[in-house]
Backbone as CSV, one residue per row, in Angstrom:
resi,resn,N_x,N_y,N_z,CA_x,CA_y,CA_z,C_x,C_y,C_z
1,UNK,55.645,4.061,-104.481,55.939,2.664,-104.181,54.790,2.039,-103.407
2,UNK,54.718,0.626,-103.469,53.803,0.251,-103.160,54.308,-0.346,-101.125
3,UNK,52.782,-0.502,-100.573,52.935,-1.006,-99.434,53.248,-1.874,-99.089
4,UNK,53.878,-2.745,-98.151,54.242,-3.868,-97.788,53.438,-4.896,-96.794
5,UNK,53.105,-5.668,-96.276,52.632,-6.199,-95.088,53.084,-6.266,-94.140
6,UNK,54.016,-6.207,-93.870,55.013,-6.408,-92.883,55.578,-5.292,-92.540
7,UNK,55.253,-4.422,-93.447,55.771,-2.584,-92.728,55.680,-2.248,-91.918
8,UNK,54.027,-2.055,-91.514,53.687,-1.669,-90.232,54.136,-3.272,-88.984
9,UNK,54.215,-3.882,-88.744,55.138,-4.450,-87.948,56.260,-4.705,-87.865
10,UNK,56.835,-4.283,-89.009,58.368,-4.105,-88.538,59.221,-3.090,-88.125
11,UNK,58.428,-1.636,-88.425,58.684,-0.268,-88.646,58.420,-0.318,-87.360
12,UNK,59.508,0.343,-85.808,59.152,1.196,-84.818,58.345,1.799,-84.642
13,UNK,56.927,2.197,-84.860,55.907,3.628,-84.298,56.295,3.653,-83.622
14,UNK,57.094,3.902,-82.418,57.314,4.443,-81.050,58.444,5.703,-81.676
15,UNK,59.045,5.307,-82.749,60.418,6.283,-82.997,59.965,7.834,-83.543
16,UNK,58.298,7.780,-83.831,57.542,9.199,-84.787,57.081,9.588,-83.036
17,UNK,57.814,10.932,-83.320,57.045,11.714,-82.299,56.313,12.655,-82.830
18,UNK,55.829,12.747,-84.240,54.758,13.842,-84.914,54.033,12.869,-85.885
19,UNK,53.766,11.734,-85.817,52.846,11.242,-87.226,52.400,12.148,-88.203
20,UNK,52.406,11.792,-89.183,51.864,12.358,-90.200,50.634,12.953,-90.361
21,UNK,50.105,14.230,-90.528,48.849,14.674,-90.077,48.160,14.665,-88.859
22,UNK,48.553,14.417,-87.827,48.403,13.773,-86.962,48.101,15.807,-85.561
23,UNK,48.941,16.539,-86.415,48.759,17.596,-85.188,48.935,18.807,-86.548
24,UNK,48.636,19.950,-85.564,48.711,21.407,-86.563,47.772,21.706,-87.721
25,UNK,48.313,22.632,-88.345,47.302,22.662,-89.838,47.464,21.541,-90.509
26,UNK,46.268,21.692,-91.607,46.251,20.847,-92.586,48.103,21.384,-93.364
27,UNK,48.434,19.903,-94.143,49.850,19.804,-94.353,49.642,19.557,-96.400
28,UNK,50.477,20.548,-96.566,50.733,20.101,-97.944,51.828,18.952,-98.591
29,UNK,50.965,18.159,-98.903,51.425,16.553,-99.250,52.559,16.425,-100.377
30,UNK,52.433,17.650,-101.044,53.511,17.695,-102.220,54.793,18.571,-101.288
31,UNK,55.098,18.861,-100.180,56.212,19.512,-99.662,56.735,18.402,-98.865
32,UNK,55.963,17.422,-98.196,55.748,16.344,-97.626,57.003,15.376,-98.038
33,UNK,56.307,15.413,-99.640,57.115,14.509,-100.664,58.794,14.817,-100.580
34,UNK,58.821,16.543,-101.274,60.461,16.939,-101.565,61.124,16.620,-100.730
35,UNK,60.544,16.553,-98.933,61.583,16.455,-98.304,61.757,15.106,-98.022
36,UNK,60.894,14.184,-97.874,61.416,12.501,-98.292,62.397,12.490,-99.070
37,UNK,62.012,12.676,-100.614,63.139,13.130,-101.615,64.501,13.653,-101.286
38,UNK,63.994,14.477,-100.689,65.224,14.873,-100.846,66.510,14.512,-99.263
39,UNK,65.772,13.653,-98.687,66.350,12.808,-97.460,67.126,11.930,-98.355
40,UNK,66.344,10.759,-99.221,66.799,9.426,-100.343,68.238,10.211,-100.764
41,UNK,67.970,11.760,-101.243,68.763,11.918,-102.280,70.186,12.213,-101.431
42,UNK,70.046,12.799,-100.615,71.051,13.029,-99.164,72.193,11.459,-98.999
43,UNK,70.859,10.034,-98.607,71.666,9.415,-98.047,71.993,8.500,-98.683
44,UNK,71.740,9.133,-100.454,72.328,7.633,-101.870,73.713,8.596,-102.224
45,UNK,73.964,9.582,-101.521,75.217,10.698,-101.710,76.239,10.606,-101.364
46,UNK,75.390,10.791,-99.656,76.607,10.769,-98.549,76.437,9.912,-97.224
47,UNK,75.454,9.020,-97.528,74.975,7.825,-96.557,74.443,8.769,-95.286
48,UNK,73.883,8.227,-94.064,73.457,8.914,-93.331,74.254,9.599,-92.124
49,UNK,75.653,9.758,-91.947,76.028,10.735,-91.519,76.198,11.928,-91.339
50,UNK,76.619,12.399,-92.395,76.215,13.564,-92.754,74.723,14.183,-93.077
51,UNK,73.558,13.712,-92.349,72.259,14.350,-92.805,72.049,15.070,-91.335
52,UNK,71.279,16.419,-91.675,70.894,17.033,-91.234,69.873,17.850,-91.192
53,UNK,68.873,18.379,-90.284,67.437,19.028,-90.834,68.022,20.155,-91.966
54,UNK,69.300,20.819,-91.588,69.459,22.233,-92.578,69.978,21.714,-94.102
55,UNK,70.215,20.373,-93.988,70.463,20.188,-95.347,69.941,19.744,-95.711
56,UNK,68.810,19.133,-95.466,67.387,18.112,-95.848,66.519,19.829,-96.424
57,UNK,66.650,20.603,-95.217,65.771,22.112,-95.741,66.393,22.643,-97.271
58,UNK,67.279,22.627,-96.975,67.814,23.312,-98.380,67.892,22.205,-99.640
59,UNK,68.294,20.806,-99.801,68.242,20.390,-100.943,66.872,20.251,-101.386
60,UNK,65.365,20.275,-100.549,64.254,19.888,-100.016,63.859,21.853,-101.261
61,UNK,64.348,22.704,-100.975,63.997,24.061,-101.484,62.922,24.501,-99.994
62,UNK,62.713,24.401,-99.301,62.204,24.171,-98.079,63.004,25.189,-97.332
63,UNK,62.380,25.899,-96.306,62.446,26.907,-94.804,62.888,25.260,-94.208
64,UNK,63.279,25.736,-93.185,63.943,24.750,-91.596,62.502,24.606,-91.097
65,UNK,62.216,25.842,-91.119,61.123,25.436,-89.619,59.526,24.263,-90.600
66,UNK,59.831,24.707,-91.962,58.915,23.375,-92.602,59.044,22.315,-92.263
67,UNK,60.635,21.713,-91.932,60.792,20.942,-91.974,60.365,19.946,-90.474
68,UNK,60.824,20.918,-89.613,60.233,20.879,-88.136,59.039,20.619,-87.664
69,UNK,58.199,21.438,-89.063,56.729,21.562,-88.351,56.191,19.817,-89.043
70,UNK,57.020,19.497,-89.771,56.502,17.901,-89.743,57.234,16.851,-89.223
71,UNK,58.536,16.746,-88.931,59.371,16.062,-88.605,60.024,16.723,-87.101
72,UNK,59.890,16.542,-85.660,60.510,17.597,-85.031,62.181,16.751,-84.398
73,UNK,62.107,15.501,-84.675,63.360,14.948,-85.096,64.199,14.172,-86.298
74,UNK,65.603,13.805,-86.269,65.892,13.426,-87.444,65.535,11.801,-87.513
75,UNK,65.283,11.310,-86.484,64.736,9.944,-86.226,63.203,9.657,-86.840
76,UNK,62.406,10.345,-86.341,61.000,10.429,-86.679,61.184,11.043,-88.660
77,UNK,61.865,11.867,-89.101,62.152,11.441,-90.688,62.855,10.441,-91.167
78,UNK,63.573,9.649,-90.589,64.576,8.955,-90.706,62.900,7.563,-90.972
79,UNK,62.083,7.710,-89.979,61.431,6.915,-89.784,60.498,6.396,-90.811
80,UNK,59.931,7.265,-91.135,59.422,7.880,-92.174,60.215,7.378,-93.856
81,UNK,61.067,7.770,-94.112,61.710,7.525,-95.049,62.071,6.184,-95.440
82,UNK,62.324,5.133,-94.456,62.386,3.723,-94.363,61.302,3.074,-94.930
83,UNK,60.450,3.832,-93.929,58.753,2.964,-94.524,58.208,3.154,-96.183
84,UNK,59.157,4.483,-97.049,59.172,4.788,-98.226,59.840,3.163,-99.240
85,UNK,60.635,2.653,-98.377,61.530,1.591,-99.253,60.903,0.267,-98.867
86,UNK,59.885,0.105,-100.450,59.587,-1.239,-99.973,60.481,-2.304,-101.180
87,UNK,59.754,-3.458,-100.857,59.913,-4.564,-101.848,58.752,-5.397,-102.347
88,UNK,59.185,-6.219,-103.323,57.696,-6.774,-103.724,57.752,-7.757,-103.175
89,UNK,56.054,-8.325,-103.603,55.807,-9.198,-102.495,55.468,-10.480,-103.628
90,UNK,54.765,-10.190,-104.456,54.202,-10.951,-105.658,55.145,-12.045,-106.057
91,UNK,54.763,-13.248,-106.318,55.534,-14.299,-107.255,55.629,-13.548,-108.675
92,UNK,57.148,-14.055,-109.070,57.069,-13.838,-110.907,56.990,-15.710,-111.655
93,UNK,56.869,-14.641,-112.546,56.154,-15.822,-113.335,57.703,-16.165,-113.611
94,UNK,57.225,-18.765,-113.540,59.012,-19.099,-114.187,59.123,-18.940,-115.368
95,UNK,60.902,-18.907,-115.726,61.141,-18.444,-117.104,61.215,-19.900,-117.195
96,UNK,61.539,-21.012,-116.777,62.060,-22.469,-116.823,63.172,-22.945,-116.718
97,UNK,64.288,-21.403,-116.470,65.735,-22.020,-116.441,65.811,-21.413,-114.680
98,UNK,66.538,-22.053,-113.906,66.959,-21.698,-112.328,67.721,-20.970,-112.751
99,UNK,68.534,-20.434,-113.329,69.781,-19.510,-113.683,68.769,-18.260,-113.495
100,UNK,68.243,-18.283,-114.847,67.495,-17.010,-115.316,66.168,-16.800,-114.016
101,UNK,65.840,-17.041,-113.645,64.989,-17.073,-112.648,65.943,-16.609,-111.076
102,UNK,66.763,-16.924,-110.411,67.811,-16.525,-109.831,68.190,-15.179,-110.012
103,UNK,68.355,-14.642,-110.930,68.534,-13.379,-111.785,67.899,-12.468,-111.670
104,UNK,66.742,-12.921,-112.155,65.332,-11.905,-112.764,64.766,-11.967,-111.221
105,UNK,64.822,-12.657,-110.128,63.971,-12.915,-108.879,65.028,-12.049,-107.914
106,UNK,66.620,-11.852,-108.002,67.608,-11.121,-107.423,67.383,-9.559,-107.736
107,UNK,67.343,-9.367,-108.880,67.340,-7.770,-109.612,65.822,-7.416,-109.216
108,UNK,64.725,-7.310,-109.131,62.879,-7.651,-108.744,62.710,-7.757,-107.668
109,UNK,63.435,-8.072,-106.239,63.307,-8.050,-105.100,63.847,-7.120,-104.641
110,UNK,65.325,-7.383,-104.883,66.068,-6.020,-104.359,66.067,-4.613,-104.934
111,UNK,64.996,-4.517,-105.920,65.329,-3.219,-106.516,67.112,-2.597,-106.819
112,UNK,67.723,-3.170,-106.810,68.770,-2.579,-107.115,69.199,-2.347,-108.222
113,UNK,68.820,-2.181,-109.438,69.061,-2.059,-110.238,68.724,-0.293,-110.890
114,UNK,67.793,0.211,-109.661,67.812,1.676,-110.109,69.059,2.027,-108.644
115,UNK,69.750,3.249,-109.342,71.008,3.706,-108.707,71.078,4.141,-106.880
116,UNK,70.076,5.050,-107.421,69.649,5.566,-105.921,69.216,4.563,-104.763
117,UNK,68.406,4.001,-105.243,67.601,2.714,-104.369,69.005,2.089,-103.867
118,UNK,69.677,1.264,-104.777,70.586,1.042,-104.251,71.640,1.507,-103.334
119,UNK,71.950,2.638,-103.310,72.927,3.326,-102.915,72.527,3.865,-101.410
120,UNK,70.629,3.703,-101.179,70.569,3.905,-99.790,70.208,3.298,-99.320
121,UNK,69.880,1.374,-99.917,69.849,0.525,-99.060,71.058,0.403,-98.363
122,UNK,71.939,-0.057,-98.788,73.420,-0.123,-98.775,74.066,0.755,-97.851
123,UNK,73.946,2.382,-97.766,74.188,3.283,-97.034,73.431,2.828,-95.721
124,UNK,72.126,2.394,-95.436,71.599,2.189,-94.278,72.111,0.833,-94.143
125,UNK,72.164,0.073,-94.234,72.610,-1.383,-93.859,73.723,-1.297,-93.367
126,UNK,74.511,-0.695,-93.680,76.141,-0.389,-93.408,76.080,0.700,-92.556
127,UNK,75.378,1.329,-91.678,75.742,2.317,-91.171,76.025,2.659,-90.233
128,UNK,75.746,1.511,-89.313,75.704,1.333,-87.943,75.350,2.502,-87.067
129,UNK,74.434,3.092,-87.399,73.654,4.077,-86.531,73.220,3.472,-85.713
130,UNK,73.372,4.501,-84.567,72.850,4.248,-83.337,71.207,4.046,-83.124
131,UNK,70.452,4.168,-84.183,68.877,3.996,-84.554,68.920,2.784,-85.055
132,UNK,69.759,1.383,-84.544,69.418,0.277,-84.812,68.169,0.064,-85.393
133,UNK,66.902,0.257,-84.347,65.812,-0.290,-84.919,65.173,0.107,-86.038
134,UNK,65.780,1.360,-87.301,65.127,1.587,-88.003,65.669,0.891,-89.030
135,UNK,67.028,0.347,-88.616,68.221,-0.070,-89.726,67.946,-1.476,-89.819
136,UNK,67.438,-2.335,-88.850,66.782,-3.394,-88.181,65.552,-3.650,-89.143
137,UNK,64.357,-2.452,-89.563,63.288,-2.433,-89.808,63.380,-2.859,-91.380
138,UNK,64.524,-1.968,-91.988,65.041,-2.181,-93.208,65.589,-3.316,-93.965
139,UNK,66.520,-3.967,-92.546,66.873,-5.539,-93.279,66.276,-6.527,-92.724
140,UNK,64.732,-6.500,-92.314,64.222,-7.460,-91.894,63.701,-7.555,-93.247
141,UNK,62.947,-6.681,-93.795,62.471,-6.608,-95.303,63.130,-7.013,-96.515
142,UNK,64.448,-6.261,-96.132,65.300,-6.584,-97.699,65.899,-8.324,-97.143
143,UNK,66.214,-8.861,-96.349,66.230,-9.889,-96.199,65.275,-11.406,-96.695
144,UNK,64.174,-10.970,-96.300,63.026,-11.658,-96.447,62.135,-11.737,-98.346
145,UNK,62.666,-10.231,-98.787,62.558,-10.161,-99.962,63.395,-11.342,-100.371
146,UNK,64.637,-11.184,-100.617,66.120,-11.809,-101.126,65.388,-13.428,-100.739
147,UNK,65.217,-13.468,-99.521,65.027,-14.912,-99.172,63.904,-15.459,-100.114
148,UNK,62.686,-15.405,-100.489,61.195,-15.218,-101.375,62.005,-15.355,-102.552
149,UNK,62.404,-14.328,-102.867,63.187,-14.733,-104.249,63.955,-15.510,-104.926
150,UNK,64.811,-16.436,-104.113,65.524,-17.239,-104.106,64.611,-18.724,-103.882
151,UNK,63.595,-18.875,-102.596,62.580,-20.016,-102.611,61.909,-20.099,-103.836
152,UNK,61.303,-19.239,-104.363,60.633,-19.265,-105.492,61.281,-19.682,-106.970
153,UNK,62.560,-19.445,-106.955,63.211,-19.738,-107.983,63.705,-21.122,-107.876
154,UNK,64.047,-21.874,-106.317,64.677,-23.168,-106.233,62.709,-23.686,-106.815
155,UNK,62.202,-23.697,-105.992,60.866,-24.243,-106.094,60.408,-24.634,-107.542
156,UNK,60.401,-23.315,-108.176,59.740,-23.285,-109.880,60.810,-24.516,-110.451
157,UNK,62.178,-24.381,-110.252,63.101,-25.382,-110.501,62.850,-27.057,-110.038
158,UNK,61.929,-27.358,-109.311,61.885,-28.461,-108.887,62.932,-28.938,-107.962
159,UNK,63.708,-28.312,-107.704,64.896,-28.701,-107.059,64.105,-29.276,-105.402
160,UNK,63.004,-28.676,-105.341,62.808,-29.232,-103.947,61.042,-29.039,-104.478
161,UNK,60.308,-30.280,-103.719,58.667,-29.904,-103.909,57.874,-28.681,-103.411
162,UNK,57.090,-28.046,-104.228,56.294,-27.274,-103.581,55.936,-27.078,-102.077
163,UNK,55.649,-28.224,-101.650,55.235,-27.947,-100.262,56.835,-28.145,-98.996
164,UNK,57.508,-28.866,-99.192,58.625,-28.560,-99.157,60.104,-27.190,-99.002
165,UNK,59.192,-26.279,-99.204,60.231,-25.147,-99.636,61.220,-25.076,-98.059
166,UNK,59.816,-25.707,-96.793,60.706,-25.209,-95.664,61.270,-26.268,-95.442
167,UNK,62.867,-25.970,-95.124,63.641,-27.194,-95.165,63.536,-27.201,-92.963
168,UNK,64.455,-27.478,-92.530,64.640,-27.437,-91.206,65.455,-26.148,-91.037
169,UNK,65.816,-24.858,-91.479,66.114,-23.541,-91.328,65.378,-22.727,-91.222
170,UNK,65.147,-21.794,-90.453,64.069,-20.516,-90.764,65.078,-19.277,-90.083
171,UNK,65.027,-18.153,-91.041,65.900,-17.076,-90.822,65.024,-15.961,-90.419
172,UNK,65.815,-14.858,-90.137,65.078,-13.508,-89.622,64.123,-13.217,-90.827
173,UNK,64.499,-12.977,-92.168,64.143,-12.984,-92.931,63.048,-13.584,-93.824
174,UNK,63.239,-15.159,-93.170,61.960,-16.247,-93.774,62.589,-17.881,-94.056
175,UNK,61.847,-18.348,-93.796,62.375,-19.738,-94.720,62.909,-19.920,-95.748
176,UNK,63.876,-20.482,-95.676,65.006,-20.914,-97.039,64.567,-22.410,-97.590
177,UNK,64.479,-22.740,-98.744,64.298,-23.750,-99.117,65.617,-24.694,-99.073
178,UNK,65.779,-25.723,-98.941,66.491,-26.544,-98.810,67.011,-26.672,-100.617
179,UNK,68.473,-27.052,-100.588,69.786,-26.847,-99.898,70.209,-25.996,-99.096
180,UNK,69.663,-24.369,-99.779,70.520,-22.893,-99.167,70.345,-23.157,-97.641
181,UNK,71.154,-22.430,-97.253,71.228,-22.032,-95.750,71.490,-20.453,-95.553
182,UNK,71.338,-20.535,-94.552,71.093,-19.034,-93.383,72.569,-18.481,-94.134
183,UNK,73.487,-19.078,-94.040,74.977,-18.245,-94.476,75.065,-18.272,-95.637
184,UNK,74.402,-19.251,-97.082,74.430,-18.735,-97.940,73.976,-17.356,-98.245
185,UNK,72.566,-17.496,-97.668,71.600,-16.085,-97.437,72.632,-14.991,-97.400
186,UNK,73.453,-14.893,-96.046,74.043,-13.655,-95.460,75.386,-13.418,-96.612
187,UNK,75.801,-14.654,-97.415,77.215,-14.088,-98.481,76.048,-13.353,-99.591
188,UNK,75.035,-14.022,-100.050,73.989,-13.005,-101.147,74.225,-11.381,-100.696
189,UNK,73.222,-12.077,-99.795,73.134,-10.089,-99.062,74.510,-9.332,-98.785
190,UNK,75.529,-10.081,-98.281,76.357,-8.999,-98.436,77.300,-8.752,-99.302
191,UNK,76.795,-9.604,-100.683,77.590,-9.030,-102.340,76.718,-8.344,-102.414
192,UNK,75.187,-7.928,-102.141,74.736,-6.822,-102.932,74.300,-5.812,-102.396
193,UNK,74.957,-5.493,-100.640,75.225,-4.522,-99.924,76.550,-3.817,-100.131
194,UNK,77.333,-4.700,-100.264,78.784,-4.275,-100.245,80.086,-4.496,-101.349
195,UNK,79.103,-5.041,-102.589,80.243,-4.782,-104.080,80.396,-3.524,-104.611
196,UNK,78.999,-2.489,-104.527,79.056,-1.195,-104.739,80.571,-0.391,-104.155
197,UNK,80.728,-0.804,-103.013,82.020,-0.423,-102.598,83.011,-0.814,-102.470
198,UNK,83.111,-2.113,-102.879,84.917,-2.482,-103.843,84.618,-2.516,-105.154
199,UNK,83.463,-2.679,-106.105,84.191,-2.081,-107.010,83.933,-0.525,-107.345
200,UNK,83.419,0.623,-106.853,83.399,1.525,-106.851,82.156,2.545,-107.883
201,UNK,81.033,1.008,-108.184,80.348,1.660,-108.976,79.118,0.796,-108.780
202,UNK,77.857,1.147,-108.915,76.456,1.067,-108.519,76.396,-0.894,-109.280
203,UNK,75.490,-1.361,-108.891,75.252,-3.122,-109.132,74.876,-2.828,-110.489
204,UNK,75.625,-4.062,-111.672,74.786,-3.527,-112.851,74.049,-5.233,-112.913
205,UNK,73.667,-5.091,-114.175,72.954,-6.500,-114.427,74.015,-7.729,-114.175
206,UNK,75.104,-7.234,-115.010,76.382,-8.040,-115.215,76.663,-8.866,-113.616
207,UNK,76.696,-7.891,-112.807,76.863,-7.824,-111.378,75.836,-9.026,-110.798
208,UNK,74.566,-9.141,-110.727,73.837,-10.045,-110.379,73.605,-11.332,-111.490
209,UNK,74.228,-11.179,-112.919,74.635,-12.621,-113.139,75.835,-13.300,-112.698
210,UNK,76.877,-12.571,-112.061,78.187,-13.211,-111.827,77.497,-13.653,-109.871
211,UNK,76.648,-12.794,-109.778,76.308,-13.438,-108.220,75.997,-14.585,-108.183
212,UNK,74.805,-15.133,-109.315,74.364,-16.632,-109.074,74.815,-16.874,-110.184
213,UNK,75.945,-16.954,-111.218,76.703,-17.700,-111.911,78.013,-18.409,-111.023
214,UNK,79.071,-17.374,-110.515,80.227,-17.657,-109.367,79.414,-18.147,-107.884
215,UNK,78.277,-18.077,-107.327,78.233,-17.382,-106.288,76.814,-19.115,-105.807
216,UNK,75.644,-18.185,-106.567,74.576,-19.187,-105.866,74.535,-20.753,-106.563
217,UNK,74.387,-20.455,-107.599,74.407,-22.303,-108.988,75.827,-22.847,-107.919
218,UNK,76.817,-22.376,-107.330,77.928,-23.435,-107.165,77.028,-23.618,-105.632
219,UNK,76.777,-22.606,-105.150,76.346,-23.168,-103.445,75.043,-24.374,-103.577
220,UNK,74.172,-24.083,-104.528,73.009,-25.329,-104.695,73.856,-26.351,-105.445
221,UNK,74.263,-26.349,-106.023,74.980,-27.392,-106.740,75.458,-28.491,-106.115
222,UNK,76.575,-27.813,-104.908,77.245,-28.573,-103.568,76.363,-29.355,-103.332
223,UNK,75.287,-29.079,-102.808,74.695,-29.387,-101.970,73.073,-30.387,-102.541
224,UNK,73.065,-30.076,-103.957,72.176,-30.801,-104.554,71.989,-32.874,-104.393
225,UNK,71.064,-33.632,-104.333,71.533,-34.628,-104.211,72.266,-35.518,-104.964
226,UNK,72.518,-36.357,-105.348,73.574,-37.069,-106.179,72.808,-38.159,-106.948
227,UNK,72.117,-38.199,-108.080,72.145,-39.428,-108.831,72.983,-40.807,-108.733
């Protein structure tokens, strides 16, 4: 995955008490990997309660003390693993309809449309761990994504001028273009944190057209001006 800009300032460094390469022997980068891996695969399972170094070692095919000799807490992997989940940053190109653009800019930001990804944004957002700030680090990003995606799509729409996008709102996340607001923002984000778990199965496409079919077209709509 690619890097973000905003990673390294939003990500805690104070929470790594072993950086990466940073002490001991030289480190093999492909063992490095499994156990990232196999952290994702842990907490798109069983969210992050249940994680632990001995089960990160074993789904990982990994000794304990491997796991130690790079990570010597579950915070400092925990840490680590966050900074693995980015989002994009890039404009997409308009299709010309706000519907379809809404859509294609919802599914492209949030990555949710592959299973796993989903399943441990969602698991961390919801988890209320006591490691606020890494959970913090996570939806400052997926926020700000969601938000980008949504400006860009009112924008390409004309619904508001280019230079314009910032209305008089600015969220944790970023500027909202005028109509949306800060609480439209927060009902988005939390249909596509938290439908996975009423209806009992991962976001499909279907899922993010009924978001801005039921959901966003009626909130801009409201609020659009009146001929």
């Amino acid at each position: 995955m690619g890097n973000l800009d905003l990673m390294n300032a939003e990500t805690p460094a104070h929470v790594r008490q072993r950086p990466a390469g940073s002490v001991g022997r030289s480190r093999d980068a492909g063992r490095d990997q499994l156990i990232l891996d196999a952290v994702l695969d842990l907490l798109s399972e069983q969210g992050p309660g249940g994680l632990t170094m001995e089960a990160v070692a074993a789904r990982a095919g990994v000794g304990k003390s491997t796991v130690y000799r790079r990570w010597s807490h579950m915070n400092d992997l925990l840490a680590d693993v966050v900074d693995t989940i980015t989002f994009p940053t890039g404009p997409r190109t308009p299709t010309g309809s706000l519907r379809d653009d809404l859509v294609e800019g919802l599914i492209g930001a949030s990555g949710c449309m592959d299973a796993r990804r989903q399943q441990v944004i969602s698991a961390l957002l919801n988890s209320g761990r006591h490691d606020a700030e890494l959970v913090d680090a996570l939806r400052g990003r997926f926020i700000e994504a969601i938000a980008r995606a949504i400006a860009m799509a009112v924008t390409a729409a004309d619904l508001v001028d280019a230079g314009d996008v910032v209305a008089s709102r600015t969220t944790a996340g970023g500027e909202l273009p005028w109509p949306f607001t800060e609480m439209d923002l927060a009902t988005v984000i939390g249909l596509l944190t938290s439908l996975p778990h009423v209806t009992g199965r991962p976001l499909s496409r279907g899922d993010f057209d009924r978001i801005v079919d039921d959901v966003l077209l009626p909130l801009l709509g409201s609020r659009a001006p009146q001929e």
